[in-house]
Structures are given as C-alpha cells and as structure tokens.
ZAPAPA-794214 format. One line per 4 residues: their letters; for each residue x, z, y of C-alpha. Coordinates in steps of 0.02 Angstrom, whole numbers. Each point is the difference from the previous one (the first is absolute). Layout:
BEGIN
a	X:Z:Y | ...
//
This chain:
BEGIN
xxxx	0:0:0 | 150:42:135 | 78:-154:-28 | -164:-95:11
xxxx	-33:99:161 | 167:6:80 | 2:-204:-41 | -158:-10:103
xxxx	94:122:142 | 137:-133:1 | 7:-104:167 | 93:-170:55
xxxx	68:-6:189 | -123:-109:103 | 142:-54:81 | 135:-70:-110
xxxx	-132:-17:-162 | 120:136:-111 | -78:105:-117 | 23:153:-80
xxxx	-32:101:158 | -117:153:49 | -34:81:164 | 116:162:68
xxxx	4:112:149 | -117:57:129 | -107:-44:145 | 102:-110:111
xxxx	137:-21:-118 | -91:-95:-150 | 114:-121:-101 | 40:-67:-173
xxxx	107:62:-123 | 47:-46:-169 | -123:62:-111 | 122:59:-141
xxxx	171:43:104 | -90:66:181 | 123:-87:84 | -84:-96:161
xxxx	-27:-162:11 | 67:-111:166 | -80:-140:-10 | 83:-170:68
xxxx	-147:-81:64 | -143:-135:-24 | 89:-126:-132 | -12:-174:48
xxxx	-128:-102:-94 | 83:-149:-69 | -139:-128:-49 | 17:-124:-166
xxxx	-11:-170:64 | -17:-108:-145 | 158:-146:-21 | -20:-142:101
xxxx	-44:-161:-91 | 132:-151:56 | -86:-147:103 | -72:-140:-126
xxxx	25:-166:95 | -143:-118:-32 | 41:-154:-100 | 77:-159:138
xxxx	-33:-173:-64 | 99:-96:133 | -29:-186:2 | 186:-52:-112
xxxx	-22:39:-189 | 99:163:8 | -123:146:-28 | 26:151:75
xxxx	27:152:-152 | -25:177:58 | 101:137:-69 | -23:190:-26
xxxx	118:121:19 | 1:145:-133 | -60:158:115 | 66:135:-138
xxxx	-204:41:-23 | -29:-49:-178 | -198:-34:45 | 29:-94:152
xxxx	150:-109:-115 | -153:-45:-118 | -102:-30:135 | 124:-126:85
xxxx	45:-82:-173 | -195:-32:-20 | -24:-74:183 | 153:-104:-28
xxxx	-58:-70:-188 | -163:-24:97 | 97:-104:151 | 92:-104:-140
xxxx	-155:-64:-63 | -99:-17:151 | 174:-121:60 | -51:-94:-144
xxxx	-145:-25:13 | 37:-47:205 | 127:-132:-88 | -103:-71:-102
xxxx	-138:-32:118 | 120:-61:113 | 60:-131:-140 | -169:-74:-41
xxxx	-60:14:204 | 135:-104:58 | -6:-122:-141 | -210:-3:48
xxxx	60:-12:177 | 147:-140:-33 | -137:-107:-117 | -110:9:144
xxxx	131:-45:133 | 39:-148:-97 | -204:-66:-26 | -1:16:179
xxxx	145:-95:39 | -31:-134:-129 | -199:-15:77 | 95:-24:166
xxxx	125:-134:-56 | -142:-65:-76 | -93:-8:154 | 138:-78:118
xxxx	48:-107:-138 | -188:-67:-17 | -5:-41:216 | 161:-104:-7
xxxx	33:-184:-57 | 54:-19:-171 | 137:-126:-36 | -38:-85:-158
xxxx	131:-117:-87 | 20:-102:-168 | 188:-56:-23 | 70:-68:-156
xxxx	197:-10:-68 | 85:-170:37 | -141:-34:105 | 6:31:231
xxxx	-88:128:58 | -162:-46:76 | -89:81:146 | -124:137:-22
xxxx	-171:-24:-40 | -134:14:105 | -143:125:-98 | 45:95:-167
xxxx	5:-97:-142 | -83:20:-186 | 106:94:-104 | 11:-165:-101
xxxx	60:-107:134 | 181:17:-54 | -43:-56:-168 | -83:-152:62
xxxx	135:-47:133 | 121:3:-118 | -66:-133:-102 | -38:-116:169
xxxx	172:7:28 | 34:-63:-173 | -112:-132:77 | -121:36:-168
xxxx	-175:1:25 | -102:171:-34 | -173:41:-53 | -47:168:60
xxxx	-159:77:-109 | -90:159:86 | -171:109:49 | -125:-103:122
xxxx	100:82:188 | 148:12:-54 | 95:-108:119 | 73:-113:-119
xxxx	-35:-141:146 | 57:81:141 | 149:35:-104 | 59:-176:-35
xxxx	-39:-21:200 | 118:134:32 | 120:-61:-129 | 19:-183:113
xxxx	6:79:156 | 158:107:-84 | 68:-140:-75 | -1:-117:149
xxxx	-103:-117:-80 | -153:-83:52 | -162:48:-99 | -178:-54:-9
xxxx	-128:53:-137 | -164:-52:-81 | -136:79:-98 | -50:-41:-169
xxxx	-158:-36:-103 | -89:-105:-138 | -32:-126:153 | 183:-25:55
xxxx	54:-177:-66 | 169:-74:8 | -17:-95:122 | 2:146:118
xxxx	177:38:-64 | 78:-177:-21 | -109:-105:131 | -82:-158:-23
xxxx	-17:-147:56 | -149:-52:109 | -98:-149:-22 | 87:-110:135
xxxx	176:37:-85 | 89:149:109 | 56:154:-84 | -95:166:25
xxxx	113:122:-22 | -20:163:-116 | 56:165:4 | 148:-29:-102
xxxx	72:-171:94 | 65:61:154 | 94:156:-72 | 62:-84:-177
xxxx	92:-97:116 | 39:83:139 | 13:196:-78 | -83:152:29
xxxx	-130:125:-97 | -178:-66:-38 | -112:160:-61 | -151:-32:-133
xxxx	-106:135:20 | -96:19:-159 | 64:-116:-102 | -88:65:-156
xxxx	-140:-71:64 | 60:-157:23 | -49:-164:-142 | 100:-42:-130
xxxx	7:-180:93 | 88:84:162 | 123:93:-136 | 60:-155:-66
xxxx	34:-68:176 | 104:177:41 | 103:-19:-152 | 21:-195:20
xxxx	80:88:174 | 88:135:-33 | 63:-79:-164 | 122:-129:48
xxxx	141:-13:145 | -112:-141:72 | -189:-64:9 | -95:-144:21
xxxx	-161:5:115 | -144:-119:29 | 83:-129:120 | 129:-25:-115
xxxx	169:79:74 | 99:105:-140 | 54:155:117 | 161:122:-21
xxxx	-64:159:-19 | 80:90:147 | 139:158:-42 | -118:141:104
xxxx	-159:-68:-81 | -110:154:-107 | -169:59:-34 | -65:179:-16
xxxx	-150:-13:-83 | -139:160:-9 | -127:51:-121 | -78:134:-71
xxxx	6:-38:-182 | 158:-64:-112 | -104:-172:-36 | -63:42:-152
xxxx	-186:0:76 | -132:123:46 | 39:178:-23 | -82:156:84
xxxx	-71:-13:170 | 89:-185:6 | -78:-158:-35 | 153:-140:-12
xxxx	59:-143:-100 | 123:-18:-145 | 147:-67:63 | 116:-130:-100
xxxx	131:109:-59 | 137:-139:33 | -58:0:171 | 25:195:15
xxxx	184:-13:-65 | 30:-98:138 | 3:188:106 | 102:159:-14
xxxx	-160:121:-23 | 14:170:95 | -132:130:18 | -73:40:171
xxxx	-105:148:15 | -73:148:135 | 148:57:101 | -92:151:43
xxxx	180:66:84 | -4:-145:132 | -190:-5:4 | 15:146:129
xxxx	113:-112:112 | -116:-156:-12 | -164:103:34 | 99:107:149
xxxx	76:187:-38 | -147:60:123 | -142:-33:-119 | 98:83:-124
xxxx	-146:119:-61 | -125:-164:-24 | 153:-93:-105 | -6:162:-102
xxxx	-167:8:-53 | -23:-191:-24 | 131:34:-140 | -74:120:-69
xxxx	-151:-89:-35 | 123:-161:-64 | 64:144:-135 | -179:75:-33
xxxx	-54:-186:-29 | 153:-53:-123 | -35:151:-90 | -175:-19:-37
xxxx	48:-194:-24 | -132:-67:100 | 2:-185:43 | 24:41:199
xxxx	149:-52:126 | 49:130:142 | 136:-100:53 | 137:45:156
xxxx	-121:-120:110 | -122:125:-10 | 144:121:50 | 54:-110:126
xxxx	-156:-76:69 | -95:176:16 | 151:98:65 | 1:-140:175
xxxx	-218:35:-2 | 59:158:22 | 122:-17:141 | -132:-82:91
xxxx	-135:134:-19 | -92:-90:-130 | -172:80:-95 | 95:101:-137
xxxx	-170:-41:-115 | 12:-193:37 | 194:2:-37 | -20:104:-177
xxxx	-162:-128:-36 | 95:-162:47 | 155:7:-52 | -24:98:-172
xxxx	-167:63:-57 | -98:-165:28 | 117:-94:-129 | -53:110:-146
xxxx	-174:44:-86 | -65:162:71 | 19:110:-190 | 189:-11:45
xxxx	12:32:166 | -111:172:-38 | 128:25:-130 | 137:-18:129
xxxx	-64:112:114 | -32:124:-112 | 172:5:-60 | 98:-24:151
xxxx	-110:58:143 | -60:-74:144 | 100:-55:143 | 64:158:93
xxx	130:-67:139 | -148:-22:152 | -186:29:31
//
C-alpha cells in the first residue's frame, strides 16, 4: 500500500518535465525535492520543444519531350528513407513506361502525320500539274525527233506510229467512241503527212476508192488516186462494214508496189503512202452489239492488226480535268454495263460531249438523257441507276 501511495505522492517538475519529485518546505519557501534522497531540485528551465518534421521528399521533374528524339529520363536520388527509396523506384518504373508509351505514340503520330503530309503534297502536285500544259512526245531509235503533239494521245498511239513509219498499213479494231479515227488523224498530223478519211458501209463501191471514169471520158478521181501517188494516210472508218467488192479493190491496192485505175495509167505507189483502217469487229461478221461483214481474210493480212480500246486515263484530258466528277460516274456506268453484259455503248463521246454541256450550263437531265440513257432500253438504264447512283456532281 506505501509504495502504491507514495507512487501516487510522486511529482514531475512543471518546469523541466523531471520526475521523481515531491513537494518540501513551508509557506513562501515551497520547492521540489527528490522524492527518495531530499535533496532539492534546481531546475534549469522550460526545455525547448524540438518538433519532428518529417524528411523532405527530393523535387520530381516532370517528364520534357523536347522536339529532337532525345527524351528527357528523370533520376532519383536514394534519400537514406527505405519507404521513400520504394516509393521513388515505383514512380520511376512508372515514368519508364509512361516514356514508352510517349515513344511509341510519337512513332505511329508522326508516321500518321508524314503519310498525311505526303497525300497533301501529292493532291497539290497533282493540282498544279493538272493547270499546266502537258508536253506530249512519241520518238523512236534511229528515227529524228519530232515536235510535240498537240492533245494527249491514246495509249496505243505509239503502237500504231510505229508501224506508219514502217510505212505498213494498220487496222485498228475497238469499242463504238473509242477514237480509233481521231487517232489515225493525229497519227498524220505527227507524222507530217497529209491525211483524209472516209466512212464505210454495205453501199461504199469501188469506185469511191479508185475513181471512174465518166461518161464523156475524164477521170473522176477516188479516194485512193491522189494519195497512192502522191503519199499520205487515207483512214477507212468502219471498214468491217464495208462489201466484199470494195475489199477486193483495197487489197488489189495495198497488194502490189503499183496499181492500175480506170483511165488506164499504172501508178507507183508513193514511199509515205498507208491506210489505217477502223472497225469494231476482227471481220469475221456480226458479234454482240455489232452488226458487220466478213471480211476476206487475204484482204485482212494485208494490215498489222492492233487493238484499240477506252483510254479511260486520257479520257479525263479529252473531256477537260474540270468535269472530272461527270467523267467519273459515266465510267462507272461503262463498268456496271460490261459487267452485267448488256448490249449498250457509253463511249468517251458521251464523256466528252456531256462534260462541254456542262461548261456551258446545260440541263443536267437533258445531258444524262441525250448523251447516254436515250441509247439504251429503259430495264437497263433502271438497272444502272440502281447500281451506280444517280448523277451527284450539280443540281
């Protein structure tokens, strides 16, 4: 019991916070002594409170992505605090992957960015390249170079000119459109020869290729006489439709170094004298969507045979780049129509001959009617339409 009540009798100095203590003395002379000894207690004073300020955590720098491809790294100096090393180690690890991740979708943005850059650039060439004159030329080896050409030739033009300067005569078989005419004008005009052309059919007769002779004896020249003689390229535009009669007369021509014509007088056949002949079947008679004759074989070995068809590249060019959209969509319906392999023709002229309606603020309706929907039955137009669409570039 004493020591549990002289434990409770046991003071600590306000003052200095030491224990152990217990009151002594009298009335104006109270003070502390030491509980067990008696010996007073001086006390030194207040202590100073020292407060526990936690250890300051080292500045973090935020991740720096400067514009080169070196990445700023942070680092993290070991603070001696085992939690706070943990801590940094997990923040760091955490940094590592989030520079990964920033270098990864830096890797695929700039390649997005780059692709992009270079579609624009390209659309822009494009663009400049489409507003300026084009420069075409068709040079062959051994041969002088000849001066540019004024439009943009069928792909096949080269082909063809090739054999002209041969001096061999060509038949060029292709679609209804396809500019297999204008072609062999072109091919003249490049050549530097003269040209003149003539359209075929079951009514042609010879005598509008080698002349005649009229009833009071002078000599009515054909299209053949003047230019067997004198050179240049006569065109026959659809030859396969031309009579077996008129085929004899073109081989009897094109056969021999010389001919003989109604007034009598055996010509030399000039050096620069060849025909480019057109159809749109190999001779061998009717076929789909073509009603021609069958052409004597011999006759046809008399040609080199080359094919001519769409140029759908240089279609653009020949319609004008600003009715781009229309050129487009006619094509589309061409394609729609091969694949359902219906007997139609949506030839370039309707590319051409709509896209200058068009420039001159023609009736879109009247321009779709007349120059395409109007030459087929109305079930395949509907099927068109229904396939492609309907004409979308104006109201």
């Amino acid at each position: 019991m004493g020591r549990t009540a002289g434990a409770k009798n046991k003071k600590s100095c306000y003052k200095c916070g030491q224990s152990g203590l217990k009151m002594a003395g009298h009335a104006g002379d109270w003070h502390m002594v030491d509980y067990d000894s008696g010996q007073r207690h001086y006390c030194a004073g207040k202590p100073e409170v020292v407060e526990s300020k936690p250890e300051a955590i080292p500045y973090i720098p935020e991740t720096v992505i400067p514009t080169n491809e070196t990445i700023y790294e942070p680092k993290y100096q070991p603070s001696g605090n085992g939690t706070f090393d943990h801590f940094a180690k997990t923040v760091e690890t955490l940094e590592e992957i989030s520079l990964e991740t920033v270098k990864t979708v830096r890797r695929i943005t700039t390649a997005s960015v780059q692709e992009s850059i270079n579609q624009s650039v390209h659309m822009a060439q494009e663009a400049v390249k489409s507003m300026l004159p084009v420069e075409h030329r068709i040079t062959f080896p051994n041969q002088p170079e000849r001066q540019p050409i004024k439009g943009r030739p069928h792909f096949t033009m080269e082909r063809v000119l090739f054999w002209l300067t041969q001096r061999e005569s060509v038949y060029c078989v292709g679609p209804a459109g396809s500019g297999k005419t204008n072609g062999a004008s072109m091919a003249a005009e490049i050549l530097g020869l003269r040209y003149t052309e003539e359209s075929m059919s079951i009514m042609t007769s010879k005598h509008d290729l080698v002349g005649y002779k009229s009833p009071d004896g002078k000599m009515v020249n054909g299209l053949f006489n003047d230019f067997f003689e004198n050179g240049g390229v006569v065109a026959l535009d659809e030859m396969d439709a031309a009579s077996a009669e008129v085929m004899v007369s073109i081989n009897t021509v094109l056969g021999n170094g010389h001919a003989t014509f109604p007034d009598g007088r055996t010509v030399e056949r000039h050096p620069d004298f060849v025909v480019v002949a057109c159809g749109n079947t190999w001779g061998r008679g009717s076929n789909s969507g073509y009603i021609r004759q069958e052409l004597d074989v011999a006759s046809l070995d008399r040609f080199q045979n080359v094919i001519w068809d769409y140029d759908e590249d240089a279609e653009f060019d020949w319609a004008g780049t600003d009715q781009r959209q229309w050129v487009e969509w006619v094509q589309a319906l061409r394609h729609k129509a091969s694949e359902l392999e219906m007997r139609v023709v949506i030839s370039p002229r309707a590319s051409i001959k709509g896209a200058k309606a068009l420039r001159a603020g023609g009736r879109i309706d009247w321009i779709i009617e007349d120059t395409i929907s109007n030459k087929m039955s109305g079930d395949n137009w509907d099927k068109l339409i229904n396939a492609v669409g309907t004409y979308m570039g104006r109201d």
